[in-house]
C-alpha positions in Angstrom: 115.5 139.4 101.9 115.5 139.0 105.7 112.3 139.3 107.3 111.4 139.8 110.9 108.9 137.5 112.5 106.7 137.4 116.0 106.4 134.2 117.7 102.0 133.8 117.9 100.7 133.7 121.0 99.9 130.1 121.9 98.9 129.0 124.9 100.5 125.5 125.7 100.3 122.9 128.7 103.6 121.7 130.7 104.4 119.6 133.6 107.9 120.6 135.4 109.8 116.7 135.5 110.8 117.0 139.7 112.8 113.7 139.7 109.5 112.1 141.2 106.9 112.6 139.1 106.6 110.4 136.4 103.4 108.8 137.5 102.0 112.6 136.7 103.9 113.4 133.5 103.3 109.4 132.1 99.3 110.4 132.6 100.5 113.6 131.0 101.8 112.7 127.6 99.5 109.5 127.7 102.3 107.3 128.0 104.5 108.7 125.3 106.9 110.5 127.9 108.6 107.7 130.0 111.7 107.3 132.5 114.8 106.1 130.8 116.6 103.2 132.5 120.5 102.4 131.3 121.9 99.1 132.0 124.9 97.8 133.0 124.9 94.2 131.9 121.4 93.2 133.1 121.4 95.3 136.4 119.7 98.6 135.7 120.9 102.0 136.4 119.1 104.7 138.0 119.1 107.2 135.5 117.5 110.7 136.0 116.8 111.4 132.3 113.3 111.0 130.5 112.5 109.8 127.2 110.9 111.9 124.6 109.5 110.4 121.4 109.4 114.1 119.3 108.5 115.1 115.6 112.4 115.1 115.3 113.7 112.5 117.0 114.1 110.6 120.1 115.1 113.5 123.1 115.9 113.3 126.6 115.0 115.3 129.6 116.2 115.8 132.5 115.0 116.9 136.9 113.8 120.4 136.1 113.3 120.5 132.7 109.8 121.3 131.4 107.5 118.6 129.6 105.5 120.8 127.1 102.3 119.3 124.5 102.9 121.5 121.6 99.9 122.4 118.9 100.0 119.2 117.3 99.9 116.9 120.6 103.3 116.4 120.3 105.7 116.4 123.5 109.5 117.7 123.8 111.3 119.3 126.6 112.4 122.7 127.3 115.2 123.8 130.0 114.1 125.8 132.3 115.6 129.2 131.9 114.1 129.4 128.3 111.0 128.1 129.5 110.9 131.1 131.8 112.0 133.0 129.3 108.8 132.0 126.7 106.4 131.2 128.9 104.3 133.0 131.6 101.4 131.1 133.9 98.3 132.4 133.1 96.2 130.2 135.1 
């Protein structure tokens, strides 16, 4: 039987990734959010993308997605538009 569910209300912490901040979002996620660097050979590449150890699996974010700690101090990313769709400030 199909059943019809309500998301509780939790209230979370998130840091928006600008491109510029990863000084912010490494203090964040204590270090377990970090900038991901491709190489070529041994030259690396600028990348934009960050690198999200999650409960299921290794993720990537990238410039505007949201970096959110969920209920168990875990850390994933959300795009923005269902970020905004989920979320609302409240501070």
């Amino acid at each position: 039987m199909i059943k019809r569910y309500r998301k509780l209300p939790v209230e979370i912490e998130a840091v928006e990734w600008t491109g510029s901040n990863e000084k912010e979002i490494e203090t964040f996620s204590s270090g377990k959010v970090n900038r991901y660097t491709a190489y070529e050979g041994n030259t690396p590449i600028e990348t934009d993308y960050l690198k999200i150890n999650t409960l299921e699996g290794v993720m990537t974010a990238s410039k505007g997605d949201y970096i959110i700690k969920g209920v168990q101090n875990e850390y994933y990313p959300c795009k923005p538009d269902i970020f905004n769709k989920t979320y609302e400030l409240i501070d």
